[in-house]
N, C-alpha and C positions, 0 to 999 in steps of 0.2 A: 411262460405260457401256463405251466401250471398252477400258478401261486392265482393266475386269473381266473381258472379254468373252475380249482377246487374252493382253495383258501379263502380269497373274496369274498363269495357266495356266501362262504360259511361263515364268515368275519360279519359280513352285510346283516345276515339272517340271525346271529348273536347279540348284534347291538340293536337291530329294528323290531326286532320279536318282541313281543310282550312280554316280559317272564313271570309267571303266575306265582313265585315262590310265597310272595305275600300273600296275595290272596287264599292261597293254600294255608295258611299259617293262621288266617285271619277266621276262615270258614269255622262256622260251629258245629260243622256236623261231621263224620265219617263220609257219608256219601257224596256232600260236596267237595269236600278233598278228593276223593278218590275222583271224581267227575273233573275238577281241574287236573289232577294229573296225568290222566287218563285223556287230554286235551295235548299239554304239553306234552309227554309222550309220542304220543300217534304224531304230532307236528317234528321231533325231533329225530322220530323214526322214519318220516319220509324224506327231510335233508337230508339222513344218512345213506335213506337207498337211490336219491339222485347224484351225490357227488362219490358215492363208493368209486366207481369205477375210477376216476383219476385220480382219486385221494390212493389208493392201492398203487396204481403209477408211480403217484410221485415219492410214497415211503420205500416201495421195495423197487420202483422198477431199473436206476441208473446208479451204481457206484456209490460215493459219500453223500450224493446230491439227496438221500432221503434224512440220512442223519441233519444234516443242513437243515431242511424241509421242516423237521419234526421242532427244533429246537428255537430255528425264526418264527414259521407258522402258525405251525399247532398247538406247542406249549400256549402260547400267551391266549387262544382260544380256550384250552382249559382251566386255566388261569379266570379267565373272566367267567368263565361256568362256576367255578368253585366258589369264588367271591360272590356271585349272586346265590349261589345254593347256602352261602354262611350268612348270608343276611335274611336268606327266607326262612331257616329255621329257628323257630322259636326257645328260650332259653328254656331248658327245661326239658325239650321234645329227645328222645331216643336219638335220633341222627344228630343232635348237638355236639354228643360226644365224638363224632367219627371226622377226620381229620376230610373237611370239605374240598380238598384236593383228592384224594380218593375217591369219595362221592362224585365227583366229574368223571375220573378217570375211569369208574365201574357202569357210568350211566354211557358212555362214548362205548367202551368197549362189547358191552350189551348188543348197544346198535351198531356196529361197526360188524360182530362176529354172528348176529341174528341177519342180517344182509349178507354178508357173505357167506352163510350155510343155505340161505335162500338160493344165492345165485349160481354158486358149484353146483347142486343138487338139481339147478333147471326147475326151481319152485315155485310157485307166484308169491312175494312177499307181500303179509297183510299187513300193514305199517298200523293200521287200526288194531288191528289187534294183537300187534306186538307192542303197541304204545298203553293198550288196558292191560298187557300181564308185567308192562315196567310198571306201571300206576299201582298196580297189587303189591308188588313189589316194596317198591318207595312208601305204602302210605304206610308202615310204621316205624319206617321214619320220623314222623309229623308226631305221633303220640307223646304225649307227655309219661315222664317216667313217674311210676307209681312211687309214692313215698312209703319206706320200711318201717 
């Protein structure tokens, strides 16, 4: 029930989403990267404020079934975020260097702990503009490393 409720959704929305990593890579400018980011962001920050609630369920709420949960499920979803975030960035660019497993697990974790400070706190989360201070974030990333 929960692998449909949460995982799915998020499995579904992983592989049908556009993922703009090239594009960003491709952009010549700062402000379009930042403007595609700042797209994909806001989009992966509202997945995460719709399926928080049973994603949180099903990690912490029943015995082993969350470890299970994490290691069928969610890994291989991060897993495929990483792999797209290593082929978007460009050889050369700052976030090249950072092991693109990471970069998934810090970009989920972001939206994961930015909704849930939202929703203990009784807040209204702006997934828009949680998705422009990850895009501030992320774009220098994209920069290329200056030569010494």
């Amino acid at each position: 029930l929960f692998d449909a409720a949460v995982i799915e959704p998020l499995e579904r929305w992983m592989t049908e989403y556009h993922h703009l990593g090239r594009e960003i890579s491709a952009a010549t400018s700062a402000e379009t990267q930042l403007e595609l980011l700042t797209r994909t962001g806001s989009a992966f920050m509202r997945e995460m404020e719709t399926i928080f609630p049973l994603l949180g369920l099903a990690l912490f709420g029943s015995g082993d079934y969350g470890r299970d949960f994490y290691v069928r499920r969610v890994m291989p979803v991060l897993d495929m975020w990483a792999e797209r975030t290593r082929v978007s960035l460009p050889k050369g660019a700052r976030g090249a260097r950072l092991d693109p497993r990471f970069m998934a697990s810090v970009g989920t974790a972001v939206a994961f702990f930015m909704v849930a400070d939202a929703r203990f706190r009784n807040a209204r989360f702006d997934n828009a503009e949680a998705g422009r201070q990850l895009a501030e974030l992320m774009l220098p990333m994209f920069e290329r490393k200056s030569a010494r």
